[in-house]
RODREN-502193 format. One record per residue (C-alpha): chain; x, y, z. Coordinates in steps of 0.05 Angstrom, whole numbers. Example, Ala and Ser with C-alpha at 12.3 -4.5 7.8 and 13.67 -1.06 7.14 Angstrom:
BEGIN
<site mol="A" px="246" py="-90" pz="156"/>
<site mol="A" px="273" py="-21" pz="143"/>
This chain:
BEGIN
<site mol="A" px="2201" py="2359" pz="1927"/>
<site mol="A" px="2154" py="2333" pz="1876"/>
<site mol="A" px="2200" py="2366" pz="1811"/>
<site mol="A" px="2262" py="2321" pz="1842"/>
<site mol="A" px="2227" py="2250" pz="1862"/>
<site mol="A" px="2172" py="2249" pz="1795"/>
<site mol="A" px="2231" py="2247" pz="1741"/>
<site mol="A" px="2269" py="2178" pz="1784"/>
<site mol="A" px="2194" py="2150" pz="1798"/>
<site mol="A" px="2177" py="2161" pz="1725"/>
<site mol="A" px="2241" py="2126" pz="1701"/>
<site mol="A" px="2222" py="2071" pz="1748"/>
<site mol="A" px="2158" py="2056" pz="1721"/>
<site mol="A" px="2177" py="2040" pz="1656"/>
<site mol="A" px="2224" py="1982" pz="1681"/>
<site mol="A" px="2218" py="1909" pz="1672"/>
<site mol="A" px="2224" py="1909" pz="1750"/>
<site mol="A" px="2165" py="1959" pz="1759"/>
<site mol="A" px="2131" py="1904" pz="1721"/>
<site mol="A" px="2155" py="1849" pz="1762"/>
<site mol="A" px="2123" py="1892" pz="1832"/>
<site mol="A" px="2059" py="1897" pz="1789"/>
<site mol="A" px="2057" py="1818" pz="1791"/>
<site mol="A" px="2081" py="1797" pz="1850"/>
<site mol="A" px="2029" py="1841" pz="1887"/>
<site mol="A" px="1967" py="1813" pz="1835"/>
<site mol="A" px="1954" py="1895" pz="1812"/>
<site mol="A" px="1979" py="1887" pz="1735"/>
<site mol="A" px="1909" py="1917" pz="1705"/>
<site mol="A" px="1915" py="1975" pz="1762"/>
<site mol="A" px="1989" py="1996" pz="1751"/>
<site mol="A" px="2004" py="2046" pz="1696"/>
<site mol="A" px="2028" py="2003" pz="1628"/>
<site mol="A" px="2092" py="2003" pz="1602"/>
<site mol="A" px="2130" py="1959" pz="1550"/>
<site mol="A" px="2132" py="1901" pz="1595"/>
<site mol="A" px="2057" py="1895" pz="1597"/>
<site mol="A" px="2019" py="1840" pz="1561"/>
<site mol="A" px="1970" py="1862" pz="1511"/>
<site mol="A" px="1910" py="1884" pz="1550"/>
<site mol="A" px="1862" py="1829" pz="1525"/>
<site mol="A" px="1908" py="1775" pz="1551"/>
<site mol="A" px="1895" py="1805" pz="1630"/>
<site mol="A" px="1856" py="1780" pz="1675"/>
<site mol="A" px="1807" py="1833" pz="1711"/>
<site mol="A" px="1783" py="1828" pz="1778"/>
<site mol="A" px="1713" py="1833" pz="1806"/>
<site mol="A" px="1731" py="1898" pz="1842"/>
<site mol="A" px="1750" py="1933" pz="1765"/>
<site mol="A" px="1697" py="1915" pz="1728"/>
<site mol="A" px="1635" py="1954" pz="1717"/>
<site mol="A" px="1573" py="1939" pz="1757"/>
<site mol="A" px="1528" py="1909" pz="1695"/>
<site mol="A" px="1588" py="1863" pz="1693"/>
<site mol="A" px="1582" py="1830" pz="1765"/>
<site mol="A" px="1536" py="1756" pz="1765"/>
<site mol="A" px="1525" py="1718" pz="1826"/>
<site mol="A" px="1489" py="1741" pz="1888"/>
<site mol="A" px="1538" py="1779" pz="1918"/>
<site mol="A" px="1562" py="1729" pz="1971"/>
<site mol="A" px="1629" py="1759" pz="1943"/>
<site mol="A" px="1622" py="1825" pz="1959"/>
<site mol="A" px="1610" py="1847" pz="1889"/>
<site mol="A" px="1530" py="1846" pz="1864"/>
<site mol="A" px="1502" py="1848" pz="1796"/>
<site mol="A" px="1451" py="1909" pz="1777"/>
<site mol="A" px="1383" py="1895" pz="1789"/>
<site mol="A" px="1340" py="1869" pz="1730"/>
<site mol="A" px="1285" py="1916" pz="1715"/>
<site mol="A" px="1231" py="1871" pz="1748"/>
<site mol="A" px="1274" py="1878" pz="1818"/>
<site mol="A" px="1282" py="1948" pz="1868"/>
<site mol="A" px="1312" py="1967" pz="1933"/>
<site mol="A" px="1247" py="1963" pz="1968"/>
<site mol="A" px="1257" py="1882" pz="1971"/>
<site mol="A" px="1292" py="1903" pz="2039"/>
<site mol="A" px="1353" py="1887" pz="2020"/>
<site mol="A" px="1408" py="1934" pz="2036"/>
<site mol="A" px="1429" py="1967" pz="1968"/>
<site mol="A" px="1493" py="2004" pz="1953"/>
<site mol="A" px="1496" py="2073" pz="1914"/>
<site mol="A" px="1566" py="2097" pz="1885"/>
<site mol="A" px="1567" py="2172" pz="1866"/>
<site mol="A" px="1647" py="2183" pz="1838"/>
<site mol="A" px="1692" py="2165" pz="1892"/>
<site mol="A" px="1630" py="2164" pz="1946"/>
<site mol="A" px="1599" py="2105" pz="1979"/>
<site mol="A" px="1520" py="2111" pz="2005"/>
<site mol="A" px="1494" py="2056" pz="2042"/>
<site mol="A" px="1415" py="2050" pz="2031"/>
<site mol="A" px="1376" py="2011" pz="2065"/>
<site mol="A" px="1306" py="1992" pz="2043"/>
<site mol="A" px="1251" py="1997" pz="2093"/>
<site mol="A" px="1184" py="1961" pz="2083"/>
């Protein structure tokens, strides 16, 4: 099934309308680039793809910054751990 549909999705994806989908649904940086892209310094990235040391605030949004060296989980905070694709929820106990 795969060796008849990848050949028509592949030609899709490198359409101006592929492009278009991409927009509409606010996922440009996560869909795979073709022509119709703008150059990749001109996008605007979301809190959810940028690296942890990249985050600010204090996480009201869902997203938190790492730690400065001076601060640790045992604050009793509840801290999140990502190991590849796996989430650990940690929770500090006093």
């Amino acid at each position: 099934m795969a060796e008849k549909l990848n050949p028509c999705l592949w030609k899709f994806v490198e359409t101006k309308e592929y492009y278009n989908i991409c927009v509409k649904h606010d996922l440009v940086e996560s869909c795979y680039r073709n022509k119709h892209f703008p150059a990749i310094e001109d996008e605007v990235h979301h809190e959810y793809n940028k690296p942890t040391n990249e985050h600010s605030g204090d996480c009201s949004s869902g997203y938190c910054p790492c730690p400065d060296d001076s601060e640790s989980l045992s604050s009793g905070a509840a801290g999140l751990i990502m190991s590849g694709f796996m989430a650990l929820p940690i929770v500090a106990v006093l």
